[in-house]
C-alpha positions in Angstrom: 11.5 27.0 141.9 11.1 23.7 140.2 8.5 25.7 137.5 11.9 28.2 137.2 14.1 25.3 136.9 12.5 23.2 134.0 11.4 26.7 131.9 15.1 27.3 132.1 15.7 23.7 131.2 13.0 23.7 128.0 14.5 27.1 127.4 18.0 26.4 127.2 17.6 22.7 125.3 15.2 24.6 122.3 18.1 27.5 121.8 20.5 24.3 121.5 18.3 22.6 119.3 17.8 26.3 117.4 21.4 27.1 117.4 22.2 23.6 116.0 19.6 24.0 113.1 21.3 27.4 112.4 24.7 26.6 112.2 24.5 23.2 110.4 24.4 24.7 107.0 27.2 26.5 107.9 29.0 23.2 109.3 27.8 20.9 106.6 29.2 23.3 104.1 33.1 23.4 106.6 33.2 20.2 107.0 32.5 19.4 103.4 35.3 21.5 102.1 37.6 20.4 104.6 36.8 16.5 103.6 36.5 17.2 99.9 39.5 16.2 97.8 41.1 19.2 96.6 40.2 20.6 93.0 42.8 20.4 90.5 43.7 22.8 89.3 43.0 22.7 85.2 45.2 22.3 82.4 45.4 24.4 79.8 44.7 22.8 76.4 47.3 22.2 74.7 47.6 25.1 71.5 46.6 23.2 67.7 49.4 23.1 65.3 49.3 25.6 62.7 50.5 24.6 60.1 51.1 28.0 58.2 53.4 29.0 60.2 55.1 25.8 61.0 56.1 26.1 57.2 56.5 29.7 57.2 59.2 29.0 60.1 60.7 26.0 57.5 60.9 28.6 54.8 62.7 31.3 57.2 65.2 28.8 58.2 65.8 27.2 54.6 66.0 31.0 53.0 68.5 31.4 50.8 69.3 27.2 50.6 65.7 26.5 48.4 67.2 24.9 45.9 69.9 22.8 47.5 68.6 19.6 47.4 67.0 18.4 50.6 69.3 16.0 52.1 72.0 19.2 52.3 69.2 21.3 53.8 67.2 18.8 55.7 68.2 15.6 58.5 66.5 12.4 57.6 65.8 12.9 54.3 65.3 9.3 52.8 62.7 9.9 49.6 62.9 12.7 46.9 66.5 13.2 47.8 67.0 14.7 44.0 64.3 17.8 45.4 64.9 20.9 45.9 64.6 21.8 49.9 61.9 24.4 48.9 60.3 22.3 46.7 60.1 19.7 49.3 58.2 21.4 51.7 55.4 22.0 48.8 55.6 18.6 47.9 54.7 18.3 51.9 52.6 20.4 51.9 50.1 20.3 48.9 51.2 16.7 48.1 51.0 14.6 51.2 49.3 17.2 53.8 46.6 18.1 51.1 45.8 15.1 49.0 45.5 13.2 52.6 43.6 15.6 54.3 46.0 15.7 57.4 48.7 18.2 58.5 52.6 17.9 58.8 51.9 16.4 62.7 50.3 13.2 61.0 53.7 11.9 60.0 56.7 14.4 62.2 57.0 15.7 65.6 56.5 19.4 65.3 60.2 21.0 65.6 61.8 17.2 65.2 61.5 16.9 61.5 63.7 14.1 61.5 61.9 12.2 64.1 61.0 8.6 63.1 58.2 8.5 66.1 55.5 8.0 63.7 54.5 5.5 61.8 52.9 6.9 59.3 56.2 8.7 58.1 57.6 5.2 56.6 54.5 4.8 55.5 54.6 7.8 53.4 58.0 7.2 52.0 57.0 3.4 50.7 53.3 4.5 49.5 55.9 7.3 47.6 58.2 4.6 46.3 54.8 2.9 45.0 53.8 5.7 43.3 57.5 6.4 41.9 57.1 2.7 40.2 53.5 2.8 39.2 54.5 5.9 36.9 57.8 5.1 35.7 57.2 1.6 35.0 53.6 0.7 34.9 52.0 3.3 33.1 54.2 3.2 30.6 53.4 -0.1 30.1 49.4 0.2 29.3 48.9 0.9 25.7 45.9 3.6 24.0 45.8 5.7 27.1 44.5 9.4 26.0 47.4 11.0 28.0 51.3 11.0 26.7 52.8 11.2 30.2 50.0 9.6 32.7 50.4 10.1 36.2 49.1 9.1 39.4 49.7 10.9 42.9 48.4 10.3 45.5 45.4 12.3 45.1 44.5 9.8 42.7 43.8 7.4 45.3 43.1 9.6 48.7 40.9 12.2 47.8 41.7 14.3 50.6 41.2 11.2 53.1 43.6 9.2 55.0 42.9 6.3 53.8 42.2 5.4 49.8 38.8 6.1 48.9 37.3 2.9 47.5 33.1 3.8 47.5 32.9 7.2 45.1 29.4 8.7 44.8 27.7 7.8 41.6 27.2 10.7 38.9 
C-alpha cells in the first residue's frame, strides 16, 4: 500500500509539474495583457495643406470682387493695399510662396487669413516694404545700369529658399 501510495504521489506531483509547464505560456501571455498598459489607440496624421485648392477656395470666395482692392475684399490687409484682391493672391502665391520655396501656412493659419500667429507674416510685410524702397528709391539712384526700370523681388535674393542665398555655385 505504501508502493500504491507514493506512485500515486510521484504520479500526481509530475501531472502538476506537466500541467504547470503547459499552461504557463498560456498564463504568461494573460497575465501580460492584463498588466500591460493599454495601447493607444493611433492618431491619424494630420492631412498636408494643399495649397491649390486653398487658393482655388480664395478665388471662389473673392469671385466677382478680383479687382476691388484687397483691403475691401480681405481682413488684415496691411501691405499692397493699392492691389487688386485677385492680384493679391498671385502676388502670394508666385511672389512670396514661390520665390521662398514655402506655402501660404509659412506665414497664415489655414482658414484665418488674418491671423497674426506667425511671425514670419510681419516679416514678410517689412522684407516687402524693403523691397518697395530699394526699387523706388535706390535703384534709381545707381547710374549706367543696362536696364531702364531695374527691379529686385524677392527672388532676387531667395532663390526659392527661405532664407537669402548668400553661397551661389560657380559657373
Amino acid at each position: 500500500m505504501k508502493n500504491f501510495m507514493r506512485v500515486v504521489l510521484i504520479a500526481g506531483f509530475t501531472a502538476g509539474i506537466l500541467v504547470v509547464y503547459l499552461t504557463t505560456d498560456r498564463i504568461e501571455t494573460r497575465v501580460n495583457a492584463q498588466c500591460s498598459p493599454p495601447q493607444a489607440t493611433p492618431t491619424p496624421a494630420a492631412k498636408p495643406f494643399d495649397q491649390a485648392a486653398a487658393i482655388a477656395k480664395l478665388k471662389e470666395q473673392i469671385k466677382g470682387r478680383e479687382i476691388e482692392l484687397a483691403p475691401a475684399v480681405f481682413k488684415n490687409i496691411q501691405t499692397m493695399k493699392n492691389t487688386p484682391a485677385g492680384r493679391l493672391l498671385a502676388v502670394m502665391e508666385m511672389g512670396f510662396a514661390r520665390s521662398l520655396g514655402v506655402n501660404c501656412t509659412h506665414c497664415h493659419v489655414p482658414d484665418k487669413w488674418e491671423a497674426e500667429d506667425k511671425t514670419q507674416k510681419q516679416t514678410a510685410r517689412d522684407m516687402s516694404a524693403m523691397v518697395t524702397v530699394i526699387n523706388k528709391e535706390q535703384l534709381r539712384n545707381i547710374k549706367n545700369l543696362k536696364s531702364e526700370s531695374p527691379i529686385v523681388n524677392c527672388t532676387t535674393c531667395h532663390r526659392g529658399e527661405i532664407k537669402p542665398v548668400l553661397n551661389l555655385p560657380a559657373r
